[in-house]
N, C-alpha and C positions, 0 to 999 in steps of 0.2 A: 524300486517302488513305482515307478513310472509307469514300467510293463505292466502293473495290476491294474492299470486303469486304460487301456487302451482300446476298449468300449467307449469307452466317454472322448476319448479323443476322435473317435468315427462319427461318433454324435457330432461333435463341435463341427467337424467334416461336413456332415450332411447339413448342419446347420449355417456352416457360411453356402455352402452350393444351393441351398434353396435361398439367401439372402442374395446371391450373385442373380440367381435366376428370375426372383422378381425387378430386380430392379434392370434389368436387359430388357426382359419384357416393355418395363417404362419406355425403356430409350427407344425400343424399336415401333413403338406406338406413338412417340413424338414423332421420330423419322417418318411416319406413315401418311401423317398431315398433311406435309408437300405433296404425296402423290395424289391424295384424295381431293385436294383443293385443284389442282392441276384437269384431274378426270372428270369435277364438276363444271369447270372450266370449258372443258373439250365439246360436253354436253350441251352447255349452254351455246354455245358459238354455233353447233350443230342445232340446234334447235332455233335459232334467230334465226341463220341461214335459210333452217325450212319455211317461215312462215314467208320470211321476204321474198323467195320463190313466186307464193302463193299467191300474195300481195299484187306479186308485180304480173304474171303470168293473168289472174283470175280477180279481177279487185274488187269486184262484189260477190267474192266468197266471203262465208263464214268461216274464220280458224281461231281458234282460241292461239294463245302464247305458247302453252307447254301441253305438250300428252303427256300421259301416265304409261309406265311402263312397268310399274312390279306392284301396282294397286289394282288388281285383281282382285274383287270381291272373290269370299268365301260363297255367296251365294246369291242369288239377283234382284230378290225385295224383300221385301218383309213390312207386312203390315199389321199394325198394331189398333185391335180391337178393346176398346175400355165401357163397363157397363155397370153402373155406380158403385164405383168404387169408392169405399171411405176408409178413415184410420181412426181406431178408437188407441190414445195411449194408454198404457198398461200403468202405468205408476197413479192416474185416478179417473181411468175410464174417459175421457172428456172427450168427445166426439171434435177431431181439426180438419176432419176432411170428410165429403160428404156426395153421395148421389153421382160422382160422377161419371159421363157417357160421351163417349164420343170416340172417333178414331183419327189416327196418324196417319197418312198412305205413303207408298213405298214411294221412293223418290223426290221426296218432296220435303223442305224446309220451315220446322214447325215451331212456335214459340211459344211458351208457359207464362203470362202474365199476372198480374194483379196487386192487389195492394200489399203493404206488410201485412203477415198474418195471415193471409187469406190460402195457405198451406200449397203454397207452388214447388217449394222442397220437399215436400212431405209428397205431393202427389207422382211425382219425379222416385221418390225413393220407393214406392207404392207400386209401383207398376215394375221397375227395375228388381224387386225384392231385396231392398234394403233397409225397408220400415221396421228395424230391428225395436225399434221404441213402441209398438202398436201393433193392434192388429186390425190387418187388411180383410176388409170384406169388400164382395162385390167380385164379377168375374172379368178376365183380361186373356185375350185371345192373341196367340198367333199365328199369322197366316190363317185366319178363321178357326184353328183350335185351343181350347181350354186350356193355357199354360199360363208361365210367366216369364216373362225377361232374364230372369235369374236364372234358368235352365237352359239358353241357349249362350252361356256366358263367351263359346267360341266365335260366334256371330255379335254381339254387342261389346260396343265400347263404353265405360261411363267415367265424365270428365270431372272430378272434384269441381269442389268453389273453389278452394284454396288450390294453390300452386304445389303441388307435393313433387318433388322433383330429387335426384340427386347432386347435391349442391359441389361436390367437386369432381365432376364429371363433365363435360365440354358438350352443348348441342347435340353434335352430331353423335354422340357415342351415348348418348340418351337414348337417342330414336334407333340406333343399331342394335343395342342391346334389349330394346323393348321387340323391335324386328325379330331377333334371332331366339327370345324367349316364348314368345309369344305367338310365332307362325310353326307349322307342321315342321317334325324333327328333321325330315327329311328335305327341306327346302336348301338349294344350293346357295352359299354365300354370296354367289351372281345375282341371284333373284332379290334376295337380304341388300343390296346394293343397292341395288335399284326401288326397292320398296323406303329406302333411307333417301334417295335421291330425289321422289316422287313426296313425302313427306318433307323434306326440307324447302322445297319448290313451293308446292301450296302453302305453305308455312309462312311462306318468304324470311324464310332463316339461313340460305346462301350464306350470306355476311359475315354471320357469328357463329358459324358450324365449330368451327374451332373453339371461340371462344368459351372458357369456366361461365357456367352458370352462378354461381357465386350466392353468399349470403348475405344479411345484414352486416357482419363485422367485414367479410370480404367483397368488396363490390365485385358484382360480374355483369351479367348482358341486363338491360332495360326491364323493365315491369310488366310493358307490353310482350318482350320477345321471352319472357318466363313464361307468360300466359299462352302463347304459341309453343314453348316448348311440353308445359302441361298437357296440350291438346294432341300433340305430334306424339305423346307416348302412346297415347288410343289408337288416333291415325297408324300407325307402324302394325297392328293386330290385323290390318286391313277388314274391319267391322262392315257388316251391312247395315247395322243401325249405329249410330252414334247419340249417345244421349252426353246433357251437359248442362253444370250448373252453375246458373250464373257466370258465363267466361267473360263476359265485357264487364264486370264488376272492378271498381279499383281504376279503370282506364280511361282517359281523355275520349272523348266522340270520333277523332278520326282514328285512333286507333282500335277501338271497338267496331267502325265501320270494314275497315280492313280486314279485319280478323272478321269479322262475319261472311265477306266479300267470299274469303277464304273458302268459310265453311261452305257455301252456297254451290261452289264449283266441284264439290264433293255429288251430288245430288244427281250432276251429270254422267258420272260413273254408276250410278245406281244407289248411293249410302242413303240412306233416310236418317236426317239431322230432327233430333228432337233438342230442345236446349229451355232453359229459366232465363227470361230477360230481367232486366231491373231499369227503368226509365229510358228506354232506347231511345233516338232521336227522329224524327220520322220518317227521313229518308233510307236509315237502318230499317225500320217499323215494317215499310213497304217493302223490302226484299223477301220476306217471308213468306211463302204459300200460305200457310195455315197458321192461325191466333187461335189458343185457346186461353178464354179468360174467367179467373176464377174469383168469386165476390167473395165477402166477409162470411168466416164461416165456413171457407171451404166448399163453395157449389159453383157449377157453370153458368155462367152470364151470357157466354158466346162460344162457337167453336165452329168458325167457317176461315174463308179466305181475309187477307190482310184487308184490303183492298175495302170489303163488305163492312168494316166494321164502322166506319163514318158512317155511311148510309144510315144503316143500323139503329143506332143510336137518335140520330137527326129522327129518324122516321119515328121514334119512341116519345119526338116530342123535345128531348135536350139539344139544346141550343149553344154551339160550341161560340167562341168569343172568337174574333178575330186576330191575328198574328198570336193565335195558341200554337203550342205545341199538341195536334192530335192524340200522341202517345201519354202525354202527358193528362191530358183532359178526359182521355177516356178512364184511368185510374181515378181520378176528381170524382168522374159518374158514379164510378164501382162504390166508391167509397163512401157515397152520400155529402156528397161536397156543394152537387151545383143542382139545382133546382130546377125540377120539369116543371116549367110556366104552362106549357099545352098540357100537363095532364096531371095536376098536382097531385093525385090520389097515386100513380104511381112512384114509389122509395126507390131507395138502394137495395131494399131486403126483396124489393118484390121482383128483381129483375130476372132472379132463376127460375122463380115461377113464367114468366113472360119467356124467359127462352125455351121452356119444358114445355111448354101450349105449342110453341111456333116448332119444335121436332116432332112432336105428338103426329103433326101434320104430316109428316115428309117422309117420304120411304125410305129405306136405310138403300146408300148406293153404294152400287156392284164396284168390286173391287177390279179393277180395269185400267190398269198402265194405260197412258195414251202415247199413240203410235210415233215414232220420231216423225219430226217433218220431213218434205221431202229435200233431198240434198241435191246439190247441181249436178245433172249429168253427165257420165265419164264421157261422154261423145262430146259433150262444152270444155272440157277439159280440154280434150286431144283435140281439139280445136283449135283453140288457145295458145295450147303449147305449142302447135305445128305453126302456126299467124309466126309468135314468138323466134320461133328459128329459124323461120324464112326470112324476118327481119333483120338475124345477125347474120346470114347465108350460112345456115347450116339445116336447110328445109331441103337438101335433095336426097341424104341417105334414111336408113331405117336406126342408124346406129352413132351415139357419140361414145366419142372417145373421152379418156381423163380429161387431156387436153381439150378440147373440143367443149366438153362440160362447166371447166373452169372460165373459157372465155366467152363462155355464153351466160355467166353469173356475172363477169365484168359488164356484157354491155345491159345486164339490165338495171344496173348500177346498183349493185348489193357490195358491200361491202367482203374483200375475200379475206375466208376465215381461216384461222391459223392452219398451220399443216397437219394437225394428228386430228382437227376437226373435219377438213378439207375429206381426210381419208376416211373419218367415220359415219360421214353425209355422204360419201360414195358408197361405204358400203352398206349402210342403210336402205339406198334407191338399189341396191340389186346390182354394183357392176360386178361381172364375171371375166375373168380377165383383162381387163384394162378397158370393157367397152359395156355399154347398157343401152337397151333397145327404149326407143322413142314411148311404144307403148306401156314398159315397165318405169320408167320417170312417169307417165300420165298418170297410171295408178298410184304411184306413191304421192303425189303434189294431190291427187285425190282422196287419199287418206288421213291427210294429215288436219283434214276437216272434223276428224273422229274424236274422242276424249283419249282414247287410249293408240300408243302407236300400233302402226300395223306397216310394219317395213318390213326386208330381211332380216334385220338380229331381232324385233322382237318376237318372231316365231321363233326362236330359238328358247328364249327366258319363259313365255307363255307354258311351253311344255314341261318347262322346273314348279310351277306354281301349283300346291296341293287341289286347289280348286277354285280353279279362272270362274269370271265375271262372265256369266252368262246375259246374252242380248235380246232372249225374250223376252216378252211385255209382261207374259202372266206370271202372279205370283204363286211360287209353289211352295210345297210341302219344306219343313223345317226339316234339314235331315237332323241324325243324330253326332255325336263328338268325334265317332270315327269315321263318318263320310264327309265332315265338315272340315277336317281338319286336325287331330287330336293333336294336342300341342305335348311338346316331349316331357319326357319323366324326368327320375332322379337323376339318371345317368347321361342325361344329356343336357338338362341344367345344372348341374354341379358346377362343370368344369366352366361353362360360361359364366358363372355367379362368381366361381374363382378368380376367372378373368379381370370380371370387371373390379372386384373388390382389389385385386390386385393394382390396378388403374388409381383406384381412391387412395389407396394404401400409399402410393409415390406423392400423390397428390399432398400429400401430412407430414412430408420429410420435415418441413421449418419444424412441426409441432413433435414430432419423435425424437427429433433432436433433443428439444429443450425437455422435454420428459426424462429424457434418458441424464441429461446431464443432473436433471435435479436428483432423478435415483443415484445419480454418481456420486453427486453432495450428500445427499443422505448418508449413504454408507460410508465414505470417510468419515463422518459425523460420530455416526455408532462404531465405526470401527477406530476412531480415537478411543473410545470410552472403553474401549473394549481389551487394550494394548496392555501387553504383562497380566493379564488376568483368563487365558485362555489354558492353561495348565492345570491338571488334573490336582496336583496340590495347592490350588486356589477355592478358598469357596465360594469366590464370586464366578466360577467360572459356567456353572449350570445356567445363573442367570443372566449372564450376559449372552450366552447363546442363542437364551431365548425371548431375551428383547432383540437379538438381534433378528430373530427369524421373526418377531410380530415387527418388527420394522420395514421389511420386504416382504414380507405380507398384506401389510397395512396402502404398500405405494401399489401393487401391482393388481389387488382386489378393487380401489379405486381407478386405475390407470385402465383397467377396461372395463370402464362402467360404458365408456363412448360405443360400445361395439353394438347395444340394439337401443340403447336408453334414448338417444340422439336422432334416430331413424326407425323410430316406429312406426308412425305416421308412412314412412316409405313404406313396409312391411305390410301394413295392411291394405295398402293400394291392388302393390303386387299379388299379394296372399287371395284378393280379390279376383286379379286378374288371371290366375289359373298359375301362380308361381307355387314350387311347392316347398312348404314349410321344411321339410327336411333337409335342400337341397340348400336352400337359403341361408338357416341357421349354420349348417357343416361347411358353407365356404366361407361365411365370415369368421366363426371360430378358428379354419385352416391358417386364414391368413393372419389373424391378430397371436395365435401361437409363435408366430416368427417374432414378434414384440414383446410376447413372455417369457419368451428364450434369450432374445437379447436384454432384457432387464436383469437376469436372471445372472447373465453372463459378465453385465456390466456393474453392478453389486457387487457380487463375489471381489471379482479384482480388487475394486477399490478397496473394500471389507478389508480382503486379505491383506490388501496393501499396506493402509494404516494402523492396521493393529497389528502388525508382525506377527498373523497366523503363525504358529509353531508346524500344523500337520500340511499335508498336501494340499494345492489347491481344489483340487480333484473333490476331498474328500468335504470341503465345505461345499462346493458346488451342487454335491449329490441333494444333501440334503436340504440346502435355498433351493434347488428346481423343485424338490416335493412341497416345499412350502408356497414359492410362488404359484406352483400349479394349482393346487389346494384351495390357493384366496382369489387367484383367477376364475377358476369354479365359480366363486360364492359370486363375485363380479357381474359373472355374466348373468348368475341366479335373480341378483337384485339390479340387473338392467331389463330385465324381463318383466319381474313382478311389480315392480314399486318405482311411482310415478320419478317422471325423472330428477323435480326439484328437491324429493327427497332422496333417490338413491345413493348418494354419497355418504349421506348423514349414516341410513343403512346398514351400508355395507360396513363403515368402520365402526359401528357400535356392535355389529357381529363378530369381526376381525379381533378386537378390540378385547371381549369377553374370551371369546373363544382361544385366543393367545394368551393376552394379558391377566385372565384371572382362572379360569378352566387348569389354564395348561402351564400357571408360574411353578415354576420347581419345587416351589415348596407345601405348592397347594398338592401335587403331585405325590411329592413323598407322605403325605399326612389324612389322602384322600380313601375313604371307604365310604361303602356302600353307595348314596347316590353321585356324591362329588367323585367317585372311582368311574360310575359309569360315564359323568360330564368330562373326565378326562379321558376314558377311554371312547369317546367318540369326535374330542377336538382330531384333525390333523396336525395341532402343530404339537401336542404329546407325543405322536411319533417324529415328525419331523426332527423338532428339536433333541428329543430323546434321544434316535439314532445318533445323530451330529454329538451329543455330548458323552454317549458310549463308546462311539467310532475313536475320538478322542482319546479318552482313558486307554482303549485299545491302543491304539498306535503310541503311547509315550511311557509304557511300562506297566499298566493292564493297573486292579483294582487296586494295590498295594500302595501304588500311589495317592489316591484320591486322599483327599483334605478330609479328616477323622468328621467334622461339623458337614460335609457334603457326601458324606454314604448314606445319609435316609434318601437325599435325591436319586442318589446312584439306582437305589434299590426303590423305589418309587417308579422310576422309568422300566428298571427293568421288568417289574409288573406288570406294567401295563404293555410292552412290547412284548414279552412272553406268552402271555393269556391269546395268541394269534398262534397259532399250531402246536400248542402246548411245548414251546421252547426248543421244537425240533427245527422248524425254520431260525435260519441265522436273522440278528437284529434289523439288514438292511431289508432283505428280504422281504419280513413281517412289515416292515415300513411301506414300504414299495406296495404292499400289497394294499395296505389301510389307508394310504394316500389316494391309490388310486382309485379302489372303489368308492374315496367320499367324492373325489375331483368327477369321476364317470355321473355318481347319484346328482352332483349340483348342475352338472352340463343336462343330465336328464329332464331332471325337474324344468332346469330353464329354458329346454325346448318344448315342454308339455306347458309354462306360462305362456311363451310367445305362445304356440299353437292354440291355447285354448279361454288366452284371457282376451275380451274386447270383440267374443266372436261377430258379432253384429256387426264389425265394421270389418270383417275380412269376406263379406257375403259376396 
């Protein structure tokens, strides 16, 4: 009897070797930590070492801390043209945003103000094309043509309010995976590297690269460095414009400081930060190039430099109070709070009129990068550096050596950095066999004034990148998705979606366990009740079969409600960010399949266990796995459709029906006409069906059955017949009718994900 089942023993096969294979995967991505924490490490030492050079060499240069090495703009500016644009909602017309004009310019760090209500989200979602609640009027230019933000989605990044993140997923494997989704298919995992390394740098997420991000029930990294890792999922697309909503919301003043500090060094590579403040502090307030600020009502108040907007106001006549907060008091104004004494006839209502008089005037200006400063001369340089080694006496050749290099970092009292940094600051400056020329160290101690590195290995990475950060001034033309960048399909996010899911999936061992163990309680539960009554000469034996299969039905149609119900919110981020729905749905499915197989696996046993199954295991298994599969279906059906604090309820009132009163044996034997078709379209009719024929089969065929249990007999066999008019054997017909309901519910519940909440997958 063995031998007829040894299909299903190749299954079990393949099904512990894809369980060995995820969880190896796990180990070898924990192992991977050390290395990675190790090579930031190398980086960092390498990069102190450079500036201290610089420091000591040149001391009134200008060098930033870190260059950017895999944050290569997609393209070199982009400016953003707005010319009254408003939103009227669609649910009762009521005009939230109004008239408004003005522009963003490339490079430059922009901020969204004003009171509550006075529509700074709405205008944000307006321009990005996300105003899925309204419609937008008014036109919005890029690079001076007629478009919208929403069409260049490979060049923009947009930052939620809220923290959407994957909660058991570690920093850095956040910002890798949003890397490796998110940039051209073709980008080498060197470049992917370094674009994760440039992002966790600016971030200043170093510390907790490793660490789970974690939930409410699980603590993981701080509130602030969630909000950093939020922003670092953008950051990783390498955007030329970045928009963001409200990201200092939630956080204490200096860590909103920080995090803006952040953004602001973005601005230096060319990204144009647009973002929503909410009561910034004023030393935040002033880091801003550009305020726009919006009054009650939704219209512009203001829309120039930070800096202009005390004048501004003073000049209108309002009279700020001493030891105010600026930021603070100019919301007071918007708002109708504080009282022009110099000119009482002007309001709060009147101020967009006073700012629409004062543009009326002014020419619209040319859109014109200004030119970098000038930098110090490579001849002050090589000046310097020659002063420098003539003081350590090593001013009379053209050429140091390793050695030579090394003790020329001792006397200028730098700290000497480890050995594998030691070698990758040498070969950074260019040495070529053990020695490097005087004038190729001047150049690089001259470069590292730049934002971005420019040694020997980053010409190497440079060339991996779909399309490097250009260093002209003028803004150009938008290209399209496939000069931009086209980000990969199904076939190349699949398997990284697998990946990662994989990654979460080790992450829920504690919570798979006690799942599994409770479906193990269960089934000795029902497999008590079930003991001595599994024999065709019992008439309780149809219906224990078939509480048993709406019993493993009932755990494993709720047990993967967690698979989209829990993470939608993620989903539509993604689904936003150019993730594609197909690719997404089919790797979480792949992976939670390995937990329906072992549910499936770990039932049966016990089942069989405690009720001294009479037949094969085999042959209960066949038919739990059509059942499981069946309610796993519906599972994922109603983690799609139906909001998540009711999908349980859901699921099991469908479960529930469609087992326990559709498909009870004796509704079964007794059903015509419309109760025949509700039976014959449950899965668990056949499931259980098969299972209770298979039975009768295997222990003496129909001669046995219990004289009061032949209308069930002949009940089931109805309705499993009626599937190739009885020319297909019983399992067959099952197998067949399982699996097109289990294909239609997986269908369906990728056409809910794809097609329900579209406004917020824009």
């Amino acid at each position: 009897m063995a031998g007829t089942y040894w299909w299903e023993q190749c299954m079990l096969g393949l099904f512990v070797a894809g369980y060995v294979v995820l969880v190896v995967n796990a180990l070898i991505n924990r192992r991977s930590r050390l290395a990675q924490t190790s090579k930031s490490k190398i980086m960092n030492d390498c990069e102190r070492c450079s500036v201290e050079m610089v420091r000591n060499i040149v001391p009134d240069a200008a060098v930033p801390e870190y260059r950017f090495r895999g944050m290569r703009l997609k393209m070199s500016a982009i400016h953003i043209g707005f010319e009254k644009v408003g939103v009227k909602l669609n649910s009762d017309g009521r005009c939230i945003l109004e008239g408004v004009t003005g522009e963003f310019r490339p490079k430059k760090m922009a901020a969204i103000m004003g009171p509550s209500g006075a529509g700074k989200t709405t205008f944000m979602n307006a321009i990005c094309g996300r105003a899925y609640y309204g419609t937008v009027t008014g036109q919005i230019r890029v690079n001076g043509k007629v478009s919208s933000i929403a069409e260049i989605k490979q060049l923009r990044g947009f930052v939620p309010q809220d923290d959407i993140v994957h909660e058991q997923l570690t920093v850095r494997e956040q910002i890798y995976y949003s890397a490796r989704l998110r940039n051209a298919e073709g980008t080498p995992k060197a470049a992917i590297e370094h674009i994760v390394e440039d992002v966790l740098n600016v971030m200043q997420l170093l510390d907790v690269q490793h660490s789970i991000v974690g939930d409410v029930e699980k603590r993981g990294i701080s509130g602030g460095q969630r909000k950093r890792v939020n922003i670092g999922l953008e950051l990783a697309s390498r955007p030329t414009i970045l928009m963001l909503d409200e990201p200092t919301s939630g956080l204490d003043s200096t860590t909103a400081l920080d995090i803006i500090r952040s953004l602001k060094r973005l601005t230096a590579i060319g990204m144009t930060v647009v973002m929503v403040v909410h009561q910034p502090r004023y030393s935040l307030f002033t880091l801003f190039d550009e305020v726009l600020l919006l009054g009650l009502g939704g219209r512009t108040v203001y829309l120039d430099s930070s800096e202009g907007v005390l004048p501004y106001f003073t000049g209108l006549g309002f009279k700020m109070p001493e030891h105010e907060n600026p930021a603070d008091w100019f919301m007071d104004v918007i708002s109708g709070k504080v009282k022009n004494e110099a000119n009482p006839g002007l309001k709060s209502s009147g101020l967009a009129e006073v700012w629409n008089e004062k543009m009326d005037g002014v020419q619209e200006q040319d859109v014109v990068m200004q030119q970098r400063g000038t930098r110090e001369d490579k001849f002050t340089f090589a000046k310097c550096l020659e002063e420098k080694l003539t003081a350590a006496g090593l001013g009379g050749a053209d050429q140091l050596t390793k050695k030579q290099f090394l003790e020329f970092l001792s006397d200028l009292g730098i700290e000497k950095p480890c050995d594998a940094a030691a070698e990758q600051l040498m070969e950074r400056i260019g040495f070529q066999e053990g020695v490097v020329t005087k004038q190729r160290l001047s150049s690089f101690l001259f470069c590292l004034m730049g934002s971005f590195s420019q040694d020997a290995l980053s010409d190497v990475f440079d060339s991996n990148l779909d399309m490097g950060y250009s260093e002209a001034s003028e803004v150009s033309e938008v290209p399209d998705g496939k000069s931009s960048g086209r980000r990969g399909r199904f076939f190349f996010q699949y398997p990284v979606l697998v990946h990662q899911n994989s990654i979460r999936w080790a992450r829920h061992w504690r919570h798979k366990v006690f799942s599994t163990a409770l479906i193990m309680f269960s089934a000795c539960v029902f497999g008590q009740q079930a003991r001595d009554k599994l024999s065709p000469d019992s008439v309780l034996c149809p219906i224990k079969i078939n509480i048993s299969h709406v019993a493993i039905g009932e755990l494993t149609g709720v047990a993967v409600l967690a698979i989209f119900g829990s993470d939608r919110p993620v989903f539509w981020r993604e689904s936003a960010s150019g993730i594609g729905v197909t690719a997404f749905f089919l790797a979480r499915v792949t992976v939670y399949a390995f937990d329906v197989l072992l549910w499936t696996y770990a039932f049966t046993a016990a089942w069989a266990l405690t009720s001294s199954a009479p037949c094969p295991f085999w042959l209960w298994l066949i038919a739990f796995r059509m059942t499981a599969v069946s309610a796993a279906g519906i599972g994922v059906l109603m983690s799609t459709l139906v909001p998540k604090q009711s999908s349980t309820l859901a699921t099991s009132v469908v479960i529930l029906i469609a087992g326990g009163a559709v498909s009870e044996p004796q509704v079964v034997a007794d059903a015509r006409g419309f109760t025949s078709a509700l039976a014959f379209l449950s899965p668990f009719t056949w499931a259980a069906g098969e299972n209770y024929l298979a039975v009768i089969a295997s222990m003496g065929g129909e001669e046995m059955v219990n004289y009061f249990a032949i209308p069930m007999m002949d009940g089931y066999k109805r309705v499993l017949e009626s599937v190739g008019g009885g020319s297909l054997d019983y399992l067959t017909a099952s197998y067949i009718s399982c699996g097109v309901f289990g294909s239609l519910s997986l269908i369906f519940g990728y056409l809910g994900l794809r097609f329900s909440h579209r406004g917020r997958q824009v």
